[in-house]
MARNUPA-630314 format. One record per residue: residue in three letters; y, x, z of N, C-alpha, C in turn. Coordinates in steps of 0.05 Angstrom, whole numbers, plus 32768, in hexadecimal, padded with zeros to 4 digits. Layout:
<sites>
AlaYXZYXZYXZ;...
</sites>
This chain:
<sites>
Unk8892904386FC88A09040871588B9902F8711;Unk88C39017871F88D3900F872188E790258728;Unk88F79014872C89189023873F891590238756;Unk89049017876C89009018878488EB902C8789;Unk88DE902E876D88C49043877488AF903D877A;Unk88A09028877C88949017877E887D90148758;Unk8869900C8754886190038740885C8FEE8743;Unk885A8FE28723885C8FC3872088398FB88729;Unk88348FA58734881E8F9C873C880D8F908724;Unk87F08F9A872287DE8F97871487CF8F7B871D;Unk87C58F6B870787B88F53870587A28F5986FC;Unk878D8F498700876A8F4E86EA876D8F3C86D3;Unk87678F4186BB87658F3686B287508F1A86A8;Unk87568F058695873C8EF48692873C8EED8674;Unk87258EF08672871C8EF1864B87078EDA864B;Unk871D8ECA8632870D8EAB862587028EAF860C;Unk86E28EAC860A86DB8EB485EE86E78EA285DC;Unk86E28EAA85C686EE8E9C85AF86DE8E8C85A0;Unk86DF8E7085A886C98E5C859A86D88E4B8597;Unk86D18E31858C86D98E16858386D28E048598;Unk86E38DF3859E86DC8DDB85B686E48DC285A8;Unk86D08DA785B686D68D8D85A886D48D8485C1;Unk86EC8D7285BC86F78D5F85D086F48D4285C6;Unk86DF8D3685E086D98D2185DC86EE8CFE85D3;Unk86EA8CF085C386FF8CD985C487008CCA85E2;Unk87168CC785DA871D8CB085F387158C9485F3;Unk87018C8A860886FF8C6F85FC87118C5D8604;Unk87158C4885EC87308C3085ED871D8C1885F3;Unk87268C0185FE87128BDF85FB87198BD785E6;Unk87108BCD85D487198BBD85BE87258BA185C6;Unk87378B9A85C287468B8385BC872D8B6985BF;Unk87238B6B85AE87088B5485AC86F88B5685C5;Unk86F68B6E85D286E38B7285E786F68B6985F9;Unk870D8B6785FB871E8B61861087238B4B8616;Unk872B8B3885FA872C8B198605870D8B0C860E;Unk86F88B1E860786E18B06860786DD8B0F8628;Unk86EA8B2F863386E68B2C865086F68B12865C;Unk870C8B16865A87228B04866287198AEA8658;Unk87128AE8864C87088AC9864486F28AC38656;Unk86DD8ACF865F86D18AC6866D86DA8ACC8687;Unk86E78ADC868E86EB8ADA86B087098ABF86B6;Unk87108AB186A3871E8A9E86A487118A7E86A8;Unk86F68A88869786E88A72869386D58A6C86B7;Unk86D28A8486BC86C58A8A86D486D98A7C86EC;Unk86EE8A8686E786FC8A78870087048A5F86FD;Unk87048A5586DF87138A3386DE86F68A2086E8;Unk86DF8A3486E886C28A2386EF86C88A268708;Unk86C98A3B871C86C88A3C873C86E28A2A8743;Unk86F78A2C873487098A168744870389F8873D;Unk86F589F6872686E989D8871E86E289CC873E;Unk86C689DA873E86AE89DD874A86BB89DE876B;Unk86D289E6877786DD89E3879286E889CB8795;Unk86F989C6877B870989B1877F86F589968783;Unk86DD8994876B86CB897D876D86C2897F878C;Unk86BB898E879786B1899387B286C4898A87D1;Unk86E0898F87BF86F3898787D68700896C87D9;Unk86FA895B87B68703894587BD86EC892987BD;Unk86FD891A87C986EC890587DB86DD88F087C0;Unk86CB88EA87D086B488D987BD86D088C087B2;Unk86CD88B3879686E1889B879486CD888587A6;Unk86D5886F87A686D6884F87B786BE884D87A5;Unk86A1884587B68693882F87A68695881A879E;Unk86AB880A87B086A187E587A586C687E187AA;Unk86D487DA879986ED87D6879386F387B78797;Unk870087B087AC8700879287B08723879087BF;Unk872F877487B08729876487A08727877A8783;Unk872A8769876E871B8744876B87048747876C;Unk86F78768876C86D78768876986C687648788;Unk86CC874B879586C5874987B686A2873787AB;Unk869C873A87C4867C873187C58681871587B6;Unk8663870A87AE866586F487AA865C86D587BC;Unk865B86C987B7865C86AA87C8863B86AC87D4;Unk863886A187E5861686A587E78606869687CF;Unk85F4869B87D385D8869687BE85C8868487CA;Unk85B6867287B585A6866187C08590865E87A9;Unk8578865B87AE8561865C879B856B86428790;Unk8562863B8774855D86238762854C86118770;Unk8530862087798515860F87788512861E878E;Unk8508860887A384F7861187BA84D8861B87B3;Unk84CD862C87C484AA862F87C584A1861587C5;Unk8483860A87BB847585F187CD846185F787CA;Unk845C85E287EA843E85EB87F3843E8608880B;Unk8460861C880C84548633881B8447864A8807;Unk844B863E87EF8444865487DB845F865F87CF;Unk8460867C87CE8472868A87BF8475868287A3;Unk84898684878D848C86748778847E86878767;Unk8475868A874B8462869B8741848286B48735;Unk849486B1873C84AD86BF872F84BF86BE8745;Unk84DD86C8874284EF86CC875584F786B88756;Unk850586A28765850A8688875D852D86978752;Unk85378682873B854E8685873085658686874E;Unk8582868C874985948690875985AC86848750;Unk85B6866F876085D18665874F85E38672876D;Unk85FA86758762861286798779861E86628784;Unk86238666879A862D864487A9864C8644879B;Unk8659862C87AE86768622879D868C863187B2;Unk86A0863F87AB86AC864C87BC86B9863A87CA;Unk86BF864987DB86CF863587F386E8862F87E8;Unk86F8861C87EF8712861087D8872285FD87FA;Unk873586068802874485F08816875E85EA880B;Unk876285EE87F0877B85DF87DF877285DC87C5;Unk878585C687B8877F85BA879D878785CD878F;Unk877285D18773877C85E58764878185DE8745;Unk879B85DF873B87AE85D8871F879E85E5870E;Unk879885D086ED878785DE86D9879D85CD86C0;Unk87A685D486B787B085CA869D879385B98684;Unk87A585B18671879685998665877F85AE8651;Unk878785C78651877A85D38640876285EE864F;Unk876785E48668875885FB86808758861A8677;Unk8775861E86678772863D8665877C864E867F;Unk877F863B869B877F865186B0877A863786C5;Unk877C864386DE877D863386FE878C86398712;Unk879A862F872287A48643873B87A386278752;Unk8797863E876E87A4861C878087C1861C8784;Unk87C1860A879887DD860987A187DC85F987B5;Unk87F085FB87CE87F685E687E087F385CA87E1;Unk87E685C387E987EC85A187E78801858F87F0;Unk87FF857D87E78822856C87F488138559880C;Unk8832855D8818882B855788348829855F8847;Unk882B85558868882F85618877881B857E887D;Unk882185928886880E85A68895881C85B588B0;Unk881C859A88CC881E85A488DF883D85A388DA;Unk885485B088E6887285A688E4887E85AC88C2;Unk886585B988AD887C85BD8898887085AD8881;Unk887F859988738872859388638874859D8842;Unk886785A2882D886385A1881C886A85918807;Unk886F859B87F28877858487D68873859587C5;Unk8860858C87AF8853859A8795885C85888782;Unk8866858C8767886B858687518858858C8742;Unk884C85828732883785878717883B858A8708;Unk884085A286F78849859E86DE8838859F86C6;Unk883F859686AC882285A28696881685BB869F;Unk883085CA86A5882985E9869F881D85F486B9;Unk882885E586D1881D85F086ED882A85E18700;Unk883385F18718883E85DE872F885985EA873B;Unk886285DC8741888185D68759887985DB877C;Unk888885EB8780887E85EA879E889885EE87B2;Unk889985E087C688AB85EB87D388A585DA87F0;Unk88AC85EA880488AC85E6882288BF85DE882F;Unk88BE85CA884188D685BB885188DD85D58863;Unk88D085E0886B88E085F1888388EF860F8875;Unk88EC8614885F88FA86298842890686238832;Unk892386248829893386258815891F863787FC;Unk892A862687E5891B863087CD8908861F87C5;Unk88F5863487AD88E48624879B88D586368797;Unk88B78632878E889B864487838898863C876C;Unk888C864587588883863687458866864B8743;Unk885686428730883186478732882F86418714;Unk8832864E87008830864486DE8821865386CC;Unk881D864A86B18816865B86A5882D864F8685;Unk8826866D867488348669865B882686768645;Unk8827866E863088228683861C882C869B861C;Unk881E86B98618882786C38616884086D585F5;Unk882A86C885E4883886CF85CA883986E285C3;Unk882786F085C8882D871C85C1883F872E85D3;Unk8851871785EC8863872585FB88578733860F;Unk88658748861F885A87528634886087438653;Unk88548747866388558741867E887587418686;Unk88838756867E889A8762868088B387538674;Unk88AF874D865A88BB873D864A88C08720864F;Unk88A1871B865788A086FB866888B286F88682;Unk88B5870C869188BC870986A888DF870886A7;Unk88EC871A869689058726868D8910870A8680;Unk88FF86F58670890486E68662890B86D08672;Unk88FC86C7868888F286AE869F891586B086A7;Unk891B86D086B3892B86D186C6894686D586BC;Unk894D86CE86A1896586D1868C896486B2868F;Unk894D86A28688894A868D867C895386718699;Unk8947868186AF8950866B86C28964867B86DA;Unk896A869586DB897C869A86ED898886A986E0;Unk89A586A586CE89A986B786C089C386BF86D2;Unk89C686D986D389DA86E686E389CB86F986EF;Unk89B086FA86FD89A086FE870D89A1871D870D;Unk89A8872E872289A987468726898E874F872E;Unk8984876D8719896D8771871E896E87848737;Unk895E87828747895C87958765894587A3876A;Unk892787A38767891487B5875788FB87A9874E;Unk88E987B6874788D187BA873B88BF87BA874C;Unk88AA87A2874E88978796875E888187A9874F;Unk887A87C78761886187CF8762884B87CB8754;Unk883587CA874C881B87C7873D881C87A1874B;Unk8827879D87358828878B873A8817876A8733;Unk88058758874387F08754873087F687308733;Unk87E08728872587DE8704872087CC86FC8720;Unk87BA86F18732879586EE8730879187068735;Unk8795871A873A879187308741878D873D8722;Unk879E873C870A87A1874A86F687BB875286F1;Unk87B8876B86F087C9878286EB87E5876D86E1;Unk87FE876F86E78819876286CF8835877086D9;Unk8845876586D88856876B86E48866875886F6;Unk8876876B870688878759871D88AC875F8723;Unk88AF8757872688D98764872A88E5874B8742;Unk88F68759875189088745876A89238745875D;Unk892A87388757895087398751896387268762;Unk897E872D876B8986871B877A89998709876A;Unk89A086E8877789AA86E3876289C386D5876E;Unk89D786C5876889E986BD877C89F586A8876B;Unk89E5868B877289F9867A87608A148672876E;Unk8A22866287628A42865C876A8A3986468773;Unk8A3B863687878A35862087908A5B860C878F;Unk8A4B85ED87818A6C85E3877D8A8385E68790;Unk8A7D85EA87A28A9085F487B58A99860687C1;Unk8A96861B87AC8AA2863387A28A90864187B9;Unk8A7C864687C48A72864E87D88A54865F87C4;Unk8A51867587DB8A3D868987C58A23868E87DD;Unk8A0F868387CA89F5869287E489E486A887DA;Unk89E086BA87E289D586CB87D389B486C487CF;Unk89A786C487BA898A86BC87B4897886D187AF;Unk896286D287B4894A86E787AD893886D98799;Unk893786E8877F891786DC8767890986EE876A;Unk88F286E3876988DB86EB876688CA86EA8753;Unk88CE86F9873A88B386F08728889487088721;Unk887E86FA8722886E87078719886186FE8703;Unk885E870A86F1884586FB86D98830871A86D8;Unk8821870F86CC880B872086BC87FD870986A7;Unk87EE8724868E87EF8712867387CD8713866B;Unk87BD870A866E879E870E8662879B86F3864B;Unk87928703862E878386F1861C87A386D4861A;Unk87B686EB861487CE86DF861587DD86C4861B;Unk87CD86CD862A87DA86AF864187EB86C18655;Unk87FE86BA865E881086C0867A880C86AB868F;Unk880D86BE86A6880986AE86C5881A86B086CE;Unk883286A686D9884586AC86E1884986988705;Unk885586A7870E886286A7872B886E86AD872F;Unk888A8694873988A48699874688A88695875F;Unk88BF86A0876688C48693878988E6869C8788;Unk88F48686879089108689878F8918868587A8;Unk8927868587BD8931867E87CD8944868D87DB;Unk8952868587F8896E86978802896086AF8804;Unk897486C7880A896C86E58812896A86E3882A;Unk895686EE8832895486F08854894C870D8859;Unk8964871C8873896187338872894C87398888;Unk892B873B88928919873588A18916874588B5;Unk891F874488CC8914875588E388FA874D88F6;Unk88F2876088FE88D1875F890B88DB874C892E;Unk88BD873C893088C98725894188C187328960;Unk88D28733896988C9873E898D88CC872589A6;Unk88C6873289BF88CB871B89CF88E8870C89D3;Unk88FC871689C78915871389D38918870389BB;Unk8914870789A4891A8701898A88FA86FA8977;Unk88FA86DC898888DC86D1897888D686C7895B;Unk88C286C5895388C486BD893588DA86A5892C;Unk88E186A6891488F3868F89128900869C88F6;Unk8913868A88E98929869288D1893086B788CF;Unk892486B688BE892E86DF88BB891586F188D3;Unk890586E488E588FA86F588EB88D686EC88EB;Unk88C9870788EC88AF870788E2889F871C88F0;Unk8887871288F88876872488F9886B874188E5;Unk8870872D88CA886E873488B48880873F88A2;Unk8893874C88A088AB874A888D88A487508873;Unk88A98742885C88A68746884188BE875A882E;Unk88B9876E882388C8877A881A88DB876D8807;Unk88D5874D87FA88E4873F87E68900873A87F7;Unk88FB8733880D890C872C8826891F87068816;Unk88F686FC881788F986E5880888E586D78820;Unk88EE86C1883388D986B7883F88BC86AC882F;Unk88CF86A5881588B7868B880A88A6869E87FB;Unk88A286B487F3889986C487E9887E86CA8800;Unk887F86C8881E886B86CD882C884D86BD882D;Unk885686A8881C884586888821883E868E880E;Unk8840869387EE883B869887DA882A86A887CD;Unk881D86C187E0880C86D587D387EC86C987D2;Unk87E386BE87E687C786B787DB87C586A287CB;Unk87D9869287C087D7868087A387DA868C878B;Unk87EE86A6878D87EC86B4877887D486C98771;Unk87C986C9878687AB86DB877F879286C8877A;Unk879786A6877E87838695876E878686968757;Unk87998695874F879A8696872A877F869E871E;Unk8775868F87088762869986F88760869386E0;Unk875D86A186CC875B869986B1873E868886AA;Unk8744867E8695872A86738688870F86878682;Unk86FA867D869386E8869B869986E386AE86AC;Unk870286A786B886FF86B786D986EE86AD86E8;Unk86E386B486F986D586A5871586E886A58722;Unk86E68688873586FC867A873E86FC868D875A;Unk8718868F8766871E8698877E872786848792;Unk872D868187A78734866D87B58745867287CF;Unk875A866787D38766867387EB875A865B8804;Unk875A8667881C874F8656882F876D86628842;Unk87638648885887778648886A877B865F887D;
</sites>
């Protein structure tokens, strides 16, 4: 009996026989079993994102033109005679490309390029210089000069040639940038704009724009210049018609004579090239 009088409350009891128990291991992954999972569910996904990405991007360009543009038409060697088919395909020569300017070859034909002809064309006339190495060009209605040449290259780079030209004939010449993929015959070289500002004898300063591009194949250099005033180019409207500084066209050199100049510099051709031709 407690102190309240009360007895203490009874429980049932529960009886565990007395035997031995084994407790099973725990299983672990092995290390080895783990990377070769992980190794392949990595490999799994670098294949599905392969496999989306090939799927999401666009087919490349079949036919890459220039310089790789169609060719000139075709003409059989030998006609049929008689109305009889020939006992074979008749042979195929390519015609002569079309050419509406004279085109400069040095004494040793390791390149070609056309160029303007001298003389009038309509209010502007032309004057070409010949040199061993190439030609002189320049336009009555444009301040400045073009030149169209070639040089040895000597083991130098495109870069070196060009750095060298523009020490060598405009020295002072402030560089201003880097002419893009820049090409010559349409081969890869390089290109740079610098401005340049000679002192004229009467103490008077004009500011000038160069232009050079070369590129170097089977080390020969092709080179193309264009020098002339800076012209800052705005687009031509009705109020403000074509004329000095303005253009349908504006050239980023912000070199007029530089606008006349690009399809002579894409005739260039080395010894072996098939000839290109600029037309009117």
């Amino acid at each position: 009996m407690t102190s309240q009088g009360l007895a203490d409350p009874a429980w049932p009891g529960y009886a565990v026989p007395s035997q031995s128990y084994t407790t099973p291991p725990v299983r672990h992954t092995s290390r080895r079993r783990m990377l070769v999972i992980l190794g392949i569910a990595v490999i799994a996904i670098a294949a599905l994102v392969s496999v989306v990405a090939w799927l999401l991007t666009p087919p490349p360009p079949l036919y890459k033109c220039p310089p790789n543009c169609g060719q000139p038409p075709t003409r059989p060697v030998s006609e049929p005679q008689g109305g009889q088919p020939p006992p074979q395909a008749p042979t195929v020569v390519a015609g002569p490309p079309v050419s509406t300017y004279p085109r400069f070859s040095p004494s040793d034909g390791g390149f070609s390029v056309q160029y303007p002809k001298s003389g009038g064309q309509g209010p502007i006339t032309v004057t070409d210089t010949l040199k061993p190495n190439g030609v002189e060009i320049k336009f009555s209605d444009l301040d400045g000069q073009a030149t169209l040449f070639g040089q040895p290259a000597n083991g130098q780079t495109a870069r070196d040639i060009a750095t060298g030209l523009i020490q060598r004939y405009y020295p002072g010449a402030q560089f201003n940038y880097e002419i893009t993929h820049a090409m010559v015959g349409y081969q890869p070289g390089y290109g740079e704009v610098d401005d340049y500002t000679p002192q004229a004898p009467t103490s008077s300063y004009t500011k000038m724009r160069v232009v050079v591009l070369v590129a170097v194949k089977n080390d020969l250099a092709l080179v193309a210049t264009a020098a002339g005033p800076y012209v800052a180019f705005q687009p031509s409207t009705k109020e403000n018609p074509r004329g000095p500084g303005v253009t349908d066209h504006p050239s980023g050199t912000s070199l007029a004579l530089a606008e006349r100049m690009g399809p002579f510099i894409n005739s260039f051709t080395w010894k072996g090239d098939p000839l290109r031709s600029v037309v009117k």
